[in-house]
C-alpha positions in Angstrom: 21.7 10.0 10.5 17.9 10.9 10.6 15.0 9.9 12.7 11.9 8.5 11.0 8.3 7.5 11.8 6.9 4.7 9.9 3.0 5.0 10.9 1.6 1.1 10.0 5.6 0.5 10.3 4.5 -3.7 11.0 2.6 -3.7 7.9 3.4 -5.3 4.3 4.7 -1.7 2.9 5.7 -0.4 5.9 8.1 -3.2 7.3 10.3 -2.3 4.0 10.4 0.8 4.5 11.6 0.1 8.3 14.3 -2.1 7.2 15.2 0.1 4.0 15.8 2.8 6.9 17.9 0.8 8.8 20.0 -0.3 6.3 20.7 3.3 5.5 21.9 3.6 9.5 18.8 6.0 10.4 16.8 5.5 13.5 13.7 4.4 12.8 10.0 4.2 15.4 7.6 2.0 14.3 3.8 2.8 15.1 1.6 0.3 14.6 -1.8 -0.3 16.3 -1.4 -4.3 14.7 -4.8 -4.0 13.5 -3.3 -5.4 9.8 -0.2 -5.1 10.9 2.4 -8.5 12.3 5.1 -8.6 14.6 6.4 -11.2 12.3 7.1 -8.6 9.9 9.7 -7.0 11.7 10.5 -9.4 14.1 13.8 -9.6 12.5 14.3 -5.7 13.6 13.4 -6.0 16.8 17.8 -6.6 18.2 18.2 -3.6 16.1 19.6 -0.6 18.6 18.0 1.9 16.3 14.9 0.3 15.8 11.8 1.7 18.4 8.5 -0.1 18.2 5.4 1.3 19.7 2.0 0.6 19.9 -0.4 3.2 19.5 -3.4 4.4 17.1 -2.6 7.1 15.3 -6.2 8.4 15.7 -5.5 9.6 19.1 -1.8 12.3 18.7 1.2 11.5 20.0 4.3 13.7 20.7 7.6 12.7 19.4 10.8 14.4 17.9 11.9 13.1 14.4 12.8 14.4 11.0 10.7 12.2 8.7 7.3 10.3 8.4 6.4 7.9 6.5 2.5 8.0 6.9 1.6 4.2 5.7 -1.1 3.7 8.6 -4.6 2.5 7.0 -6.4 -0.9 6.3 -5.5 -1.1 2.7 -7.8 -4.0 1.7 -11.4 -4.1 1.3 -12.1 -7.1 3.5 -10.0 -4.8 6.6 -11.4 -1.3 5.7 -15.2 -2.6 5.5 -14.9 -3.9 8.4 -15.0 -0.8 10.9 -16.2 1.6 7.6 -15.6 4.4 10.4 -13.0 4.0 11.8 -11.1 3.5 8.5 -12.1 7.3 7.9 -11.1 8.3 11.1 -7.6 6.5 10.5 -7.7 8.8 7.1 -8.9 12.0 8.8 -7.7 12.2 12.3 -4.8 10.2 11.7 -3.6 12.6 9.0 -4.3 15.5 11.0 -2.3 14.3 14.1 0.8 13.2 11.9 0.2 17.0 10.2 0.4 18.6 13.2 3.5 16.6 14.4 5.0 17.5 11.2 4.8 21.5 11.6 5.9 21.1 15.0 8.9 19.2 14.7 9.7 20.7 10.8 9.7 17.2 9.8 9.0 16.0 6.0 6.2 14.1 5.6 4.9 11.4 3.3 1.1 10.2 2.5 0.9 6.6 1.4 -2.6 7.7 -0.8 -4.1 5.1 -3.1 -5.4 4.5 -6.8 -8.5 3.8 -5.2 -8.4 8.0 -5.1 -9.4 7.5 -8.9 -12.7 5.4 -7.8 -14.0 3.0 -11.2 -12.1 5.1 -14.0 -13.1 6.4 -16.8 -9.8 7.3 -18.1 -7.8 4.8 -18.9 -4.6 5.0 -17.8 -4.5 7.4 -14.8 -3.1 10.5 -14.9 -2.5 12.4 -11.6 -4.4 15.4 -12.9 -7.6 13.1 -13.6 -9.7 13.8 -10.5 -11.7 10.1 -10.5 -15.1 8.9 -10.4 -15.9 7.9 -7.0 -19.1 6.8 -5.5 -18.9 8.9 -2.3 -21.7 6.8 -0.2 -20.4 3.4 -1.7 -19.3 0.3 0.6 -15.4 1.7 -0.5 -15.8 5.2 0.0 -14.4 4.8 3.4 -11.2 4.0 2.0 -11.1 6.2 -1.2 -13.0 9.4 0.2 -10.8 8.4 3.2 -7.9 8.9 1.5 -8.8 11.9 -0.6 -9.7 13.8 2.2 -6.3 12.7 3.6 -4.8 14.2 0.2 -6.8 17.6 0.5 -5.2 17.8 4.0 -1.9 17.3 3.0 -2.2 20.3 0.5 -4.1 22.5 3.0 -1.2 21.7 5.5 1.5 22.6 3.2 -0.9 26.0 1.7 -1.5 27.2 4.8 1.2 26.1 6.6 4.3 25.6 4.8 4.3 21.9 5.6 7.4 19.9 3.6 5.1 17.4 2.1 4.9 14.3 -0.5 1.5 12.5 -1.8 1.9 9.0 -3.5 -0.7 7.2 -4.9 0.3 3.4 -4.3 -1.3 0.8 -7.2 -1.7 -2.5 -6.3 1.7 -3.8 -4.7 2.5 -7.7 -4.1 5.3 -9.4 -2.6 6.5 -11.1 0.5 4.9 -9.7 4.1 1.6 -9.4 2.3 -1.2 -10.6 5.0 -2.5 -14.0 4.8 -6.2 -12.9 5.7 -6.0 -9.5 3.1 -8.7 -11.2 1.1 -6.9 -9.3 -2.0 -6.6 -11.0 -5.5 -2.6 -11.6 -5.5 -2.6 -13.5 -1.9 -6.1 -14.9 -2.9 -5.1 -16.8 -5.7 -1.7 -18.0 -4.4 -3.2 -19.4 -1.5 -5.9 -20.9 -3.1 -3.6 -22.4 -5.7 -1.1 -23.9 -2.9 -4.2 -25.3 -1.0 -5.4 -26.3 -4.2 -8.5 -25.3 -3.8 -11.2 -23.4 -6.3 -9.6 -20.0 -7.8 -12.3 -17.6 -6.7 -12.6 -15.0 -10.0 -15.1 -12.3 -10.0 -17.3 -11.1 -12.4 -16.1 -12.9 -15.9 -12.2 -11.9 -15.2 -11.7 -9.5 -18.1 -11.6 -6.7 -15.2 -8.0 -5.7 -15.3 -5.4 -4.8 -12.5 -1.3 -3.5 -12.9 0.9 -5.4 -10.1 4.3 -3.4 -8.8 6.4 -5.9 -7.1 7.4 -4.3 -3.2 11.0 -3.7 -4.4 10.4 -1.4 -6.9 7.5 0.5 -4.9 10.2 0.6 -2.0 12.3 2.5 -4.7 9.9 4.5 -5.8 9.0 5.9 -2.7 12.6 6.9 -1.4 13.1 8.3 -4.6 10.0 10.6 -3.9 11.5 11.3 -0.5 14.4 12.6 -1.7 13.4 14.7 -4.2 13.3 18.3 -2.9 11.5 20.3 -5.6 8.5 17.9 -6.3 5.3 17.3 -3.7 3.0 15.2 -5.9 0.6 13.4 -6.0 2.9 10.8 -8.1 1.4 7.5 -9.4 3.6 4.8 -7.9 2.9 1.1 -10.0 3.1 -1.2 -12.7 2.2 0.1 -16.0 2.2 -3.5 -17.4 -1.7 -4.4 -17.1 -3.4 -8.2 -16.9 -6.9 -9.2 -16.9 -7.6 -11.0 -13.4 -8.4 -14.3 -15.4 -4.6 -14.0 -16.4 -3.5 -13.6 -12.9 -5.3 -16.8 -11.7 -4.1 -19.0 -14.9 -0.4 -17.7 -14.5 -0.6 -18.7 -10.2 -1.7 -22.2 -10.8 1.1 -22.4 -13.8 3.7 -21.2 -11.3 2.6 -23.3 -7.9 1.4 -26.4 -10.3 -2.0 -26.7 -8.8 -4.6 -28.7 -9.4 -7.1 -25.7 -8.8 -10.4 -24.9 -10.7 -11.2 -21.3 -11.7 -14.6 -20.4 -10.5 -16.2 -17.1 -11.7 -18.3 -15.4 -8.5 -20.5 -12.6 -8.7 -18.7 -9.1 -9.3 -19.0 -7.2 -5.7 -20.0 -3.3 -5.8 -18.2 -0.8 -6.8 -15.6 -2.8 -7.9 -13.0 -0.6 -10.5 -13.1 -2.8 -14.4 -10.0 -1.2 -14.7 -6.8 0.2 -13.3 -3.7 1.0 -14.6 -0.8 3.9 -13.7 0.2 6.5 -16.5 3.8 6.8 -14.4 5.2 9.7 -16.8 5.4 11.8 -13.9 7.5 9.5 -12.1 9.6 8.6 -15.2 10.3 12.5 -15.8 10.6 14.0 -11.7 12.1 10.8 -9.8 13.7 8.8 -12.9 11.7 5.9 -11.6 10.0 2.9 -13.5 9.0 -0.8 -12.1 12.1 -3.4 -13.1 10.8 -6.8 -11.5 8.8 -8.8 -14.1 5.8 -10.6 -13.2 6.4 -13.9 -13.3 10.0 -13.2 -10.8 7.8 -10.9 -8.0 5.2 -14.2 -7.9 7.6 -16.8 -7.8 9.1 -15.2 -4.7 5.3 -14.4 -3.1 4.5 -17.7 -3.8 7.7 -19.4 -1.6 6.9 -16.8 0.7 3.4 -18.3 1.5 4.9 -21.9 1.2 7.2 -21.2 3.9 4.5 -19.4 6.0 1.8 -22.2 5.7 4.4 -25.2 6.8 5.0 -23.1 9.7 0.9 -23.1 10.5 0.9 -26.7 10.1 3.5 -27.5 12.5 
């Protein structure tokens, strides 16, 4: 039995992993500062003897003995990290130098949750880890993607300098159940737009194109990564298969049988026109690949957001 910290632990991502850890008969702390994070998330954890939950932000340190982290703590949509633009990078910085420092204390392995944004508006198509991206570092996003490749360079100064047992994943756009309501991204957009049957908001003309991972096989992927001792990353972590957004919103009001209109809104800034995982490295180190179709992860999102908007009209 191990310990393990789950920074952002009552998140969308990070709730899985909690329960994965459970399951597996680990104690688990959760450290969540519920900024994005929901109690209802892991509410079903809470009668769990092994199963800590503490609030704190992870840009001030904290002191605790464990033997893994999971570092998952960071607004991960555009509406939540523009919001407080600094203290996203501070979340990024600090908080990835305090769960560093806990990490060479304690010997513990630890994980980066880092991001495609890391590869800014591409201009390779699809991403290889070695491609180094094209990001506009004083954009409206750069507090999230500079955020997070500072958090990167970190993590590899850490374990240079330091010896640190680390792993760096770059996550691609994950759905599923747990996603926030309020996330404003285009997955729990659409669904709710379609259930409410109101307009499908599509930016731009909707030939941009985005790769969804279903949470399943992302949860997968990354204990896969965890486990494997002779590989630190970065490894690409998504769905190869690639849709235009248009696609996205004609396939959600096919699934939830809406009587939703598309309507096509101005494209925001900096906004990637594509975005797609070259996952060879995962294939080849972790024996990993994406399983859950499309059409299977949405249904289940979809009942997932029935069920939680008849509970918020009770």
């Amino acid at each position: 039995m191990e310990r393990a910290l789950v920074t952002g632990g009552a998140g969308f991502i990070g709730s899985y992993l909690c329960e994965h850890l459970l399951n597996q008969g680990n104690e688990v702390i959760c450290l969540d500062n519920f900024f994005t994070g929901n109690k209802r998330n892991i509410l079903h954890l809470m009668d769990n003897h092994r199963f800590e939950l503490i609030r704190h932000d992870i840009t001030q340190p904290i002191l605790l003995e464990v033997d893994r982290i999971y570092h998952f703590a960071c607004p991960a949509s555009p509406i939540h990290y523009q919001y407080n633009p600094v203290k996203t990078i501070k979340t990024n910085v600090m908080g990835t130098i305090n769960m560093l420092g806990l990490a060479k204390r304690v010997k513990a392995r630890i994980m980066l949750a880092s991001t495609s944004e890391v590869y800014g508006n591409p201009q390779v198509h699809p991403q290889p880890e070695s491609y180094w991206g094209n990001v506009n570092p004083i954009g409206p996003r750069s507090c999230y993607d500079e955020g997070k490749r500072v958090a990167e360079t970190l993590m590899m100064d850490y374990y240079r300098q330091s010896k640190v047992d680390i792993k760096i994943i770059r996550i691609f756009n994950t759905y599923g159940p747990r996603m926030a309501i309020n996330d404003g991204r285009v997955v729990s957009n659409f669904i709710l737009q379609a259930l409410r049957n109101q307009d499908i908001t599509v930016y731009g003309d909707g030939s941009q194109t985005r790769s969804f991972c279903y949470i399943d096989d992302l949860v997968d992927g990354i204990f896969k990564m965890m486990d494997a001792d002779d590989f630190i990353g970065p490894v690409n972590l998504g769905n190869p298969q690639e849709f235009t957004i248009l696609e996205l919103a004609e396939k959600i009001i096919d699934l939830t049988g809406s009587r939703s209109k598309i309507k096509f809104l101005p494209l925001p800034e900096d906004d990637p026109v594509q975005r797609q995982p070259d996952i060879t490295l995962a294939r080849e180190k972790l024996g990993w690949e994406p399983r859950v179709q499309i059409d299977e992860g949405l249904v289940s999102t979809i009942q997932y957001f029935e069920k939680v908007l008849s509970e918020e009209d009770r």
